[in-house]
N, C-alpha and C positions, 0 to 999 in steps of 0.2 A: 473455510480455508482462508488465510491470511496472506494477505499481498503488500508488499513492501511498493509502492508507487514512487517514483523518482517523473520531478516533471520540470523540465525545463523551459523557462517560459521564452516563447518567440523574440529577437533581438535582445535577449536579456533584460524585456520591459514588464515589470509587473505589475504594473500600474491598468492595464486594460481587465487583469485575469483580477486585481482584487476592486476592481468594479463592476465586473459580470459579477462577481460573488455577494458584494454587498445587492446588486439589484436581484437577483436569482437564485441566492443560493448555492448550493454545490450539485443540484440537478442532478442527483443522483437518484436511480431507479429505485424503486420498494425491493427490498431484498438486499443492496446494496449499504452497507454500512460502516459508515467513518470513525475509526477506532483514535488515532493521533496523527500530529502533524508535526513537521520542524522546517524552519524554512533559514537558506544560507544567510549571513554578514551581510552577503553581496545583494540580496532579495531577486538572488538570477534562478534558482531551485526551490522547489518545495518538494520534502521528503516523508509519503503519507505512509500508515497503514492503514489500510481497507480491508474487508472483510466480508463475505460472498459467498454464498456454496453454489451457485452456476458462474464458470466466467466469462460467460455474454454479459451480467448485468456488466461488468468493468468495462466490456466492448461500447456497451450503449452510452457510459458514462462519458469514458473518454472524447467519442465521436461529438458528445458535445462542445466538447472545449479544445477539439483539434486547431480550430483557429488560431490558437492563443496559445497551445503549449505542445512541447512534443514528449511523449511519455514512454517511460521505463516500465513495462509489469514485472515483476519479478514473485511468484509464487515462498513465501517460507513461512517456518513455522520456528515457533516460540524455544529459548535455548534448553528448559526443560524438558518438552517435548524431543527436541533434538538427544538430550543428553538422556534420556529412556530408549531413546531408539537405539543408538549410539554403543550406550553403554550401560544396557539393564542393568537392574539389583542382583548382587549375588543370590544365588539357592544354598537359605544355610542348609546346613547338614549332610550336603555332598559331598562323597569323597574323592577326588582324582585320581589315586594311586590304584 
């Protein structure tokens, strides 16, 4: 499953959260895996997707870095995926009438 992460960093300081990261890592659990990142102009947001198939590891990840950010889980999936569910393939050779 893919998770869109939205994480706001405390006082809009991001200077503590990208020094836990150069000394530690991203301390994310085995099973937990960081697909991309994008982070604001402002350096007040970073905008991840992650990727999981239990969502405790996200629980365990986050609890790490509560200090320092407050975070968005938001569950989706990819605009393919979406557009298959959405709006399968025609069945040729069907007739409606």
């Amino acid at each position: 499953m893919l998770y869109m992460i939205i994480e706001h960093f405390r006082d809009g300081d991001p200077v503590p959260v990208y020094q836990r990261f150069r000394d530690h890592g991203r301390l994310a659990p085995e099973g937990l895996r960081y697909v991309a990142s994008w982070v604001t102009e402002d350096f007040r947001r970073c905008f991840q997707i992650m990727e999981c198939e239990d969502r405790a590891l996200l629980t365990q990840w986050t609890a790490r870095w509560a200090d320092l950010i407050e975070f968005e889980v938001i569950p989706v999936v990819t605009s393919p995926e979406a557009a298959a569910t959405l709006a399968p393939p025609a069945v040729i050779g069907l007739s409606t009438s």
